[in-house]
Every structure is written in C-alpha cells, then in structure tokens.
C-alpha positions as a LaTeX table, in Angstrom:
\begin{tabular}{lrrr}
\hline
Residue & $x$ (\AA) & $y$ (\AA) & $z$ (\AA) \\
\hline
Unk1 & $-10.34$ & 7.98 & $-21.60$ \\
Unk2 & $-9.67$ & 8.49 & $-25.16$ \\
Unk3 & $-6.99$ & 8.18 & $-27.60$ \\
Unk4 & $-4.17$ & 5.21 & $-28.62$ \\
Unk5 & $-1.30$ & 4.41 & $-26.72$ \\
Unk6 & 1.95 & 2.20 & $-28.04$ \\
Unk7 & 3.50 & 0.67 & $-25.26$ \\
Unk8 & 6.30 & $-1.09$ & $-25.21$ \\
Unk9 & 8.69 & $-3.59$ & $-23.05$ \\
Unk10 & 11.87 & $-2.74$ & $-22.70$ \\
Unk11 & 14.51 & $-5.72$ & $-22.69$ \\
Unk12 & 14.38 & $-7.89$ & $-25.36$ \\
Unk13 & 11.72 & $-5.61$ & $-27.03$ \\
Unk14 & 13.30 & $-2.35$ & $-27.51$ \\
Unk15 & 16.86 & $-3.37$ & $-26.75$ \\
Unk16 & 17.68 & $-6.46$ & $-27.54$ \\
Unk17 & 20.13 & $-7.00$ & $-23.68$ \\
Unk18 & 18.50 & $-10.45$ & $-22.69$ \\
Unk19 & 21.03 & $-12.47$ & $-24.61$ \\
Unk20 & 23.87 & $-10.68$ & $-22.46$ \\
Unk21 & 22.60 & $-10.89$ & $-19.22$ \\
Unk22 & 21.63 & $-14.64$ & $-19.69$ \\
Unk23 & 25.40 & $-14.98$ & $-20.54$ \\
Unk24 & 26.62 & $-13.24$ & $-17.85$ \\
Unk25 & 24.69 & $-15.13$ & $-15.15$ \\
Unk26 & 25.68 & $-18.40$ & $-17.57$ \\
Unk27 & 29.43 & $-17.01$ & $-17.08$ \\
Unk28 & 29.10 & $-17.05$ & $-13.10$ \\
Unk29 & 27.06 & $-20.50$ & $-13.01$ \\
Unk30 & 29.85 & $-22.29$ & $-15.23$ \\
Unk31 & 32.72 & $-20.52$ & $-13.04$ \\
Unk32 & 31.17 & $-22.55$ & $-9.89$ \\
Unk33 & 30.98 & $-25.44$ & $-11.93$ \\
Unk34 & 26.97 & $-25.47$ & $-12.67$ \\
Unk35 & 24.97 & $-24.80$ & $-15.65$ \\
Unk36 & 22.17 & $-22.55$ & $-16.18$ \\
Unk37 & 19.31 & $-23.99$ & $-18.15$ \\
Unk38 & 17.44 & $-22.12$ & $-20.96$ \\
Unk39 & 14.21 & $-23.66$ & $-19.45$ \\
Unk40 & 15.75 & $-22.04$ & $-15.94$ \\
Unk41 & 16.14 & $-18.73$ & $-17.63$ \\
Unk42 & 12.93 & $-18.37$ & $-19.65$ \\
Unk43 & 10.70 & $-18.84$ & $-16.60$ \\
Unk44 & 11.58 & $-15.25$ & $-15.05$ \\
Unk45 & 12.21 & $-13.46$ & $-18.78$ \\
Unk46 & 10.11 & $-10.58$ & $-18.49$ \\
Unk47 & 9.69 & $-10.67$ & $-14.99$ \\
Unk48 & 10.76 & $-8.30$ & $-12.14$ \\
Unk49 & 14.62 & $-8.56$ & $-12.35$ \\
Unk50 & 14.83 & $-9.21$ & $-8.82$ \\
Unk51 & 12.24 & $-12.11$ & $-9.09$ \\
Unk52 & 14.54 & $-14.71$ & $-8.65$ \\
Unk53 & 17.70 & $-14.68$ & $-6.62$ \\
Unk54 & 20.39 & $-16.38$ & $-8.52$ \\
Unk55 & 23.35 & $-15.69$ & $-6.00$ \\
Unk56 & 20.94 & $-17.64$ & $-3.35$ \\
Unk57 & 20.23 & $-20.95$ & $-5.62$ \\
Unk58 & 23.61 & $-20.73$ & $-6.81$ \\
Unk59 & 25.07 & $-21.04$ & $-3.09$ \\
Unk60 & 22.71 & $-23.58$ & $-2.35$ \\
Unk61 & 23.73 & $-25.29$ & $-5.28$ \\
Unk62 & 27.62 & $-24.99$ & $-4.17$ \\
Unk63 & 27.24 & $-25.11$ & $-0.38$ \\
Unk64 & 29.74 & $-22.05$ & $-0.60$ \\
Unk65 & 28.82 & $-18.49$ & 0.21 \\
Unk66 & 29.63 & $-16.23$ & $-2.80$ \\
Unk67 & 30.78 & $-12.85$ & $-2.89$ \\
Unk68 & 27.78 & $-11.08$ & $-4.16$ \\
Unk69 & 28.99 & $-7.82$ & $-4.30$ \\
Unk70 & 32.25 & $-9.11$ & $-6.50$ \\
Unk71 & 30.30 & $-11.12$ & $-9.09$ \\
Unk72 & 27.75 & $-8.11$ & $-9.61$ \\
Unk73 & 30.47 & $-5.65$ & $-10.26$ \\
Unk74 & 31.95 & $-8.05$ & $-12.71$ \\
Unk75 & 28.30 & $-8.86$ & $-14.38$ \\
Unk76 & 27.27 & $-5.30$ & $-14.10$ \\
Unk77 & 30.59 & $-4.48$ & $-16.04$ \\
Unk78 & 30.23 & $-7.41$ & $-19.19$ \\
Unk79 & 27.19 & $-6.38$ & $-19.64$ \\
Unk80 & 27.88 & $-2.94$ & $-20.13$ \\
Unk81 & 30.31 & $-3.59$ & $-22.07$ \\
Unk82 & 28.21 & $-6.24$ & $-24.70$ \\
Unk83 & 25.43 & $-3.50$ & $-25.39$ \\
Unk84 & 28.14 & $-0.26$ & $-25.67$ \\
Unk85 & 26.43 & 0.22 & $-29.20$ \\
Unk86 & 23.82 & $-1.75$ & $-29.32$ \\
Unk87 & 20.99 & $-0.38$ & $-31.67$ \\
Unk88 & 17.57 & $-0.52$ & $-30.94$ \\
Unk89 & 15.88 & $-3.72$ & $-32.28$ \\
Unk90 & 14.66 & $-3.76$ & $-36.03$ \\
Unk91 & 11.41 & $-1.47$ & $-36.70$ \\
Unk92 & 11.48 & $-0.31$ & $-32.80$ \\
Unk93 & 12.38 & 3.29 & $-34.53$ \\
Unk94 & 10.28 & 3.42 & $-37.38$ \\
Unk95 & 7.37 & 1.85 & $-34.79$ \\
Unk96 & 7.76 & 5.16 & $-32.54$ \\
Unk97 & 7.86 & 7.33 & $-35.33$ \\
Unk98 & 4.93 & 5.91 & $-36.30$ \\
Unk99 & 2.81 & 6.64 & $-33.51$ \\
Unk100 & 4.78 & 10.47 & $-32.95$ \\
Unk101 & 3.49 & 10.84 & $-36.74$ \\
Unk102 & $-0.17$ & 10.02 & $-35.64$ \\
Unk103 & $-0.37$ & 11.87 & $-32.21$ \\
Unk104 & $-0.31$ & 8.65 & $-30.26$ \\
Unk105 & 1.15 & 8.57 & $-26.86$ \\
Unk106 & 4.31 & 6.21 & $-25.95$ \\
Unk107 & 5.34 & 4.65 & $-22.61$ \\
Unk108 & 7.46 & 1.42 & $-21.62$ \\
Unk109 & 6.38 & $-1.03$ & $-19.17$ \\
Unk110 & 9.74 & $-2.88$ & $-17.85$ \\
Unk111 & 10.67 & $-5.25$ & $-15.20$ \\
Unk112 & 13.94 & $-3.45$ & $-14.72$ \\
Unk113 & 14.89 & $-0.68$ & $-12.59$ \\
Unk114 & 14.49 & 2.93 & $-13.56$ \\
Unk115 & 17.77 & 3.72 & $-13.73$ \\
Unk116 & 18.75 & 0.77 & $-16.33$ \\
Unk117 & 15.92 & 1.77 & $-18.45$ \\
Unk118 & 16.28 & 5.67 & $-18.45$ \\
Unk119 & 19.93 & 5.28 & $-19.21$ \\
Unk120 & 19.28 & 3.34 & $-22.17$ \\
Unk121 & 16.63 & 5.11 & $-23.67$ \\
Unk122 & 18.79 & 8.32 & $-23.43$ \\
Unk123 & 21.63 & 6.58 & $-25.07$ \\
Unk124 & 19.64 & 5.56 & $-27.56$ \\
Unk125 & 18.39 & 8.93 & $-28.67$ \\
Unk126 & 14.74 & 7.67 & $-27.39$ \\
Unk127 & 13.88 & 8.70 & $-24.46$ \\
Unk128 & 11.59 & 12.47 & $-25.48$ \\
Unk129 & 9.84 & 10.00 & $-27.63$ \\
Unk130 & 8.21 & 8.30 & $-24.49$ \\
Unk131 & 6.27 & 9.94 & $-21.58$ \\
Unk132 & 5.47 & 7.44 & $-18.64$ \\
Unk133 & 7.96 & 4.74 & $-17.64$ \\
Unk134 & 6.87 & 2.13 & $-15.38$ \\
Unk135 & 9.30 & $-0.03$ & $-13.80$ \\
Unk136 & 10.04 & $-2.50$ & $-11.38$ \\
Unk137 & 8.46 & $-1.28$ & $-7.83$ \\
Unk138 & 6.44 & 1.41 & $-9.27$ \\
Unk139 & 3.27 & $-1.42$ & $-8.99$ \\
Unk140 & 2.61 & $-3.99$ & $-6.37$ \\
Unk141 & 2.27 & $-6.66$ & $-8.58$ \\
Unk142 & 4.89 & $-7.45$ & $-12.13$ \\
Unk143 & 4.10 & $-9.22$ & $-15.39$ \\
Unk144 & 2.94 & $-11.45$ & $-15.62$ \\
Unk145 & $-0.24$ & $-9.78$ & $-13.78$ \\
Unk146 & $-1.55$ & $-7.05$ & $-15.63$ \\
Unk147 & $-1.04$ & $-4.25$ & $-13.45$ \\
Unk148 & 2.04 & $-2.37$ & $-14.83$ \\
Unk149 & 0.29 & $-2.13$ & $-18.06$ \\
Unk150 & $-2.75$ & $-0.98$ & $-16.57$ \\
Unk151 & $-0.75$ & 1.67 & $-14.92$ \\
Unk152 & 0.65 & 2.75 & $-17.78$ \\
Unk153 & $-2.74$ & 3.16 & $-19.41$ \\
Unk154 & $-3.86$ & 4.88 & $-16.77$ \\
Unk155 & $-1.52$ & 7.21 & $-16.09$ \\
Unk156 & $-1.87$ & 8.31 & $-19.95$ \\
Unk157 & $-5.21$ & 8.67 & $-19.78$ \\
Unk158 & $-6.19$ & 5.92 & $-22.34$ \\
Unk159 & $-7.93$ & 3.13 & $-22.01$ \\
Unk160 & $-6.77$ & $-0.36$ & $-22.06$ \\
Unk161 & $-8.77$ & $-1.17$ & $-24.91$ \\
Unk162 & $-6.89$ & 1.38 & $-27.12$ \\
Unk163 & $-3.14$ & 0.48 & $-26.02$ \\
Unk164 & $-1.18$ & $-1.77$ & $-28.59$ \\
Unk165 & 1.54 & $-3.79$ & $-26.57$ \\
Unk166 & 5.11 & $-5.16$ & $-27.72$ \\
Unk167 & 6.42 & $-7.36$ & $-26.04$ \\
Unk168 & 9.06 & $-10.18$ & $-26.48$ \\
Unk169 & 8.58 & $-12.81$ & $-23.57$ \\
Unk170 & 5.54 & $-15.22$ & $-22.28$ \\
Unk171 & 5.11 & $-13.29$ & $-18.84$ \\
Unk172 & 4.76 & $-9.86$ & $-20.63$ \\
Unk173 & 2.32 & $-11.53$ & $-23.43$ \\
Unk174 & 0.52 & $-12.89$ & $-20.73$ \\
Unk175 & 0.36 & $-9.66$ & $-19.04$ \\
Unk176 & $-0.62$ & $-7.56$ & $-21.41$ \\
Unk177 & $-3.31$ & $-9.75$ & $-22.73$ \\
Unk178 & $-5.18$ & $-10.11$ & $-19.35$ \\
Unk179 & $-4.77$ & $-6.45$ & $-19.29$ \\
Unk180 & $-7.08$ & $-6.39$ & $-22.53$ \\
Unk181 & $-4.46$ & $-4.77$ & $-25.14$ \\
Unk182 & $-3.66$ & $-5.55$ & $-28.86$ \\
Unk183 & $-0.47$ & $-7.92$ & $-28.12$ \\
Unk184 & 1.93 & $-7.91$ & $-30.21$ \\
Unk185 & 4.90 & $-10.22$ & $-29.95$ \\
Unk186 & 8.32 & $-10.05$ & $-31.51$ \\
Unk187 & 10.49 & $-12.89$ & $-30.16$ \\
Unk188 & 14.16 & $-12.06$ & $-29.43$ \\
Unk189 & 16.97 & $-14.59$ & $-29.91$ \\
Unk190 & 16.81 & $-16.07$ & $-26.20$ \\
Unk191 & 12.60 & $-15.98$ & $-25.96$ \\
Unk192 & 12.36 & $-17.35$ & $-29.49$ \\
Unk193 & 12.73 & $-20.75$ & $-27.82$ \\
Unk194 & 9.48 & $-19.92$ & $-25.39$ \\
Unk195 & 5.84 & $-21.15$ & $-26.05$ \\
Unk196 & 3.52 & $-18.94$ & $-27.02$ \\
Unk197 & 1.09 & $-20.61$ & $-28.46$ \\
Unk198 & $-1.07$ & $-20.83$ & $-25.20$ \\
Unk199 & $-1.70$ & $-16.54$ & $-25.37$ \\
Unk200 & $-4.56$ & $-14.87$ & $-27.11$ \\
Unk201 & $-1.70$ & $-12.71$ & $-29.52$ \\
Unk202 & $-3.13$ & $-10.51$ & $-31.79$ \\
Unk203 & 0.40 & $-10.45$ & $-33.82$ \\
Unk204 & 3.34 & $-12.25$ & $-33.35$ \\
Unk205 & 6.31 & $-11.77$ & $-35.48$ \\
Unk206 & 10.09 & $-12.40$ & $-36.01$ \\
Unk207 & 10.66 & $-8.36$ & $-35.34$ \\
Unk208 & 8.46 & $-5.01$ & $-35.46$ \\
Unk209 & 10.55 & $-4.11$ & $-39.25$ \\
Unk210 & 7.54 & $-3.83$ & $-41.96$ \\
Unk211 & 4.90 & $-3.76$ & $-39.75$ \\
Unk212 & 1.61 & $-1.64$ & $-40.81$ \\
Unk213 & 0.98 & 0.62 & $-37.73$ \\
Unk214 & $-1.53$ & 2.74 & $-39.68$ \\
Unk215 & $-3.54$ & $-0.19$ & $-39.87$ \\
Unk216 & $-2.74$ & $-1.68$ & $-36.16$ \\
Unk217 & $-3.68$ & 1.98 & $-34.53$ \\
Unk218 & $-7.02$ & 1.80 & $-36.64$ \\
Unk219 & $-7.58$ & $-2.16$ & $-35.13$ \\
Unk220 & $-7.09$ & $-0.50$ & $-31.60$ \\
Unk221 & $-9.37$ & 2.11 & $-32.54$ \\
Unk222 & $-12.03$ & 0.30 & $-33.18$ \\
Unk223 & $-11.61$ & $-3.18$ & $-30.75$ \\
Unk224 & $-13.46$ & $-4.17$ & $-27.92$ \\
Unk225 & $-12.63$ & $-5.54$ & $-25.31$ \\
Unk226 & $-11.59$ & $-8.99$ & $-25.66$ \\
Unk227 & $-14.12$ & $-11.92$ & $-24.69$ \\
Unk228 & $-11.33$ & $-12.61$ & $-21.70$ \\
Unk229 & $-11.47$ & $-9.21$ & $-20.53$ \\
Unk230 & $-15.05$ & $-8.74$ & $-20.64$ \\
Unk231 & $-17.20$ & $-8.77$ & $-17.29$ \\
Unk232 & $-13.76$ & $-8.99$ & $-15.40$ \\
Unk233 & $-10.90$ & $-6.67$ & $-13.85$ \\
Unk234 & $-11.08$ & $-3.93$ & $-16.62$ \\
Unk235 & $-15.07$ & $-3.50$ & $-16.84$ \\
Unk236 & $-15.40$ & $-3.51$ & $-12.81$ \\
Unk237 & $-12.47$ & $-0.75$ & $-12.68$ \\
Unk238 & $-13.55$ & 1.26 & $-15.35$ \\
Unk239 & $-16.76$ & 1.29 & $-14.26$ \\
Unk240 & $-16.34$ & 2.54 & $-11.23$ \\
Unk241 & $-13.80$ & 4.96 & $-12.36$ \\
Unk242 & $-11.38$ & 3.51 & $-9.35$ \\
Unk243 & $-7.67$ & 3.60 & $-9.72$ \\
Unk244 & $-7.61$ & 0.69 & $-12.69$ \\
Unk245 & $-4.31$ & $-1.28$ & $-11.61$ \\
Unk246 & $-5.63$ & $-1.58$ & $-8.41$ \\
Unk247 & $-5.25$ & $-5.54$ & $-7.55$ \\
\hline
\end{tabular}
C-alpha cells in the first residue's frame, strides 16, 4: 500500500449543511412545543444520519403520533432550500487542488446517504475530484468506530498511516484517529461548541483556508503509526493482509 490519501467528511467539513438541518429538526421540536438542545444535537453530529430517531423521541415526548412522512417533506424541502448556493467551506477547494496538484488520491467518508452526498458534490463542481465515497450502510459499523475510514483507505489502496483526515465533529475525530490518520479538525459553526480536547488531533483549526498541504502530505509521508494505533486493529489487519475494516 503506497501513496497519500486526503480524505474528507462531508457535512460540516466540505459543506457547511449542519447548521440547517439542526434548524430544521429545531423548527419541528418548537412546533410541538419542545426544544432541542445543542448538547442533544452534538452527541449524533457526525454520526450515521439515521442514528437517532427524532420523530420517535419527539412522540414520546408529546404522547401524539406525528406524521412522519409530512414533517420530512417539509424538512427535506427547508433544507434544500438554505444550501441552494451554498459554497464549499473556506480552503475545502484550494485543499483538493492541492492534493490533484501532487498526485494524491481523494475520497469522502460521510454519515449521510449516497444520494445526499453525490448530489452535492456534483453541484458543487467537485465530485471528478474524488474517487471512493463511503457512506452510511456501505460499513457495518459508523464513526465514531474507525471502519469507514479504514474502508476508504483500503479501497484506495493506501495505507492508513498515509491518509490525512478532515473532519469537523468529535465522532469523526474520534474515528479517524483510532483509525491511525493525520486528523485534522476544522470546527463548523454548530460543532465549534463540542470538546475536543480529549482527541489525539494532529491540527485543529477555525477552517482548512491557509493551510500548508505541501508540508501536511510530507508529515503523512513520513509518520508512523501513532503510539494508539500501534500493536492494535491496524498492525493485526495489515499484517495479515485481511480485509482492514473488518470489525
């Protein structure tokens, strides 16, 4: 396995959508009269999005059945709506050119489904830039275990070791740091208010704009693997050249 990979999330990290579907689940909370915590929200930020089923809680909440179908189309529709637009985050671009410039490969690793991601990334004119996309149900396991990032390693060819990681929430972070990758972090407006300080980041910054990718693909280069990784999941797997986001 040779080579670098940049991999990166895709809401909140590429796109910035997380502040509009937080307020369109806030919208349907308030309408029933209940609120919907930050705290609440950061805990499945980055996260399969069908990790948590809001509609259920919220009927518990209410004692009322709701009309699921209703409140998606109207969610599914104000969200649309907020990101009809919406550029990519700062430095996301000039990060991809970056690694197109140096023959590195590109992939995103997202909680979402397929179809939400691919649509995006062809809006967004980004799409040819990346090869593998690995979304929710194409692993057994989500962030925050590290098996969608080992996928996408794998999948490229390139070992964990050598992939650089953006990501904007604590279950991605987390993920991609038991996976064994250079983390970097770049906090959007809703996971700003998260704790990181618990992760072993490599980089964490306010956005990706000025960042010195020469020097970051040279750092993944030339890393081990770190002291967490070591003797665990990614040296066993490796090793014995097995499928390496097996659980």
């Amino acid at each position: 396995m040779t080579g670098i990979a940049l991999i990166f999330d895709f809401d909140g990290t590429v796109l910035d959508t997380e502040k509009e579907v937080y307020a369109a689940w806030q919208r349907v909370y308030a309408d029933h009269g209940q609120p919907l915590p930050m705290e609440e929200w950061l805990q499945v930020v980055g996260r399969a999005s069908n990790h948590r089923d809001f509609h259920a809680e919220l009927e518990q909440l209410t004692g009322k059945q709701l009309d699921r179908e209703a409140l998606n189309a109207r969610r599914t529709r104000e969200i649309k709506e907020a990101l009809e637009g919406e550029p990519p985050r700062p430095g996301v671009k000039d990060a991809i050119d970056a690694a197109v410039a140096a023959g590195h490969q590109l992939a995103v690793v997202s909680g979402s489904g397929r179809e939400w991601v691919e649509g995006h990334l062809q809006r967004l004119g980004l799409r040819d830039a990346f090869g593998p996309l690995i979304c929710r149900g194409d692993t057994p396991f989500h962030k925050p275990h590290p098996q969608p990032f080992l996928a996408a390693a794998y999948t490229l060819g390139v070992s964990p070791k050598r992939c650089i990681v953006v990501e904007d929430s604590v279950n991605g972070a987390t993920a991609a740091v038991k996976a064994g990758m250079l983390t970097i972090v770049a906090p959007n407006v809703i996971t700003a208010a998260a704790d990181f300080s618990k992760l072993r980041l490599d980089v964490k910054v306010d956005d990706l704009a000025g960042l010195d990718w020469s020097d970051l693909f040279e750092r993944a280069r030339t890393r081990d693997y770190p002291r967490h990784a070591k003797g665990g999941l990614l040296s066993r797997l490796f090793g014995r050249k097995r499928n390496p986001y097996e659980a």
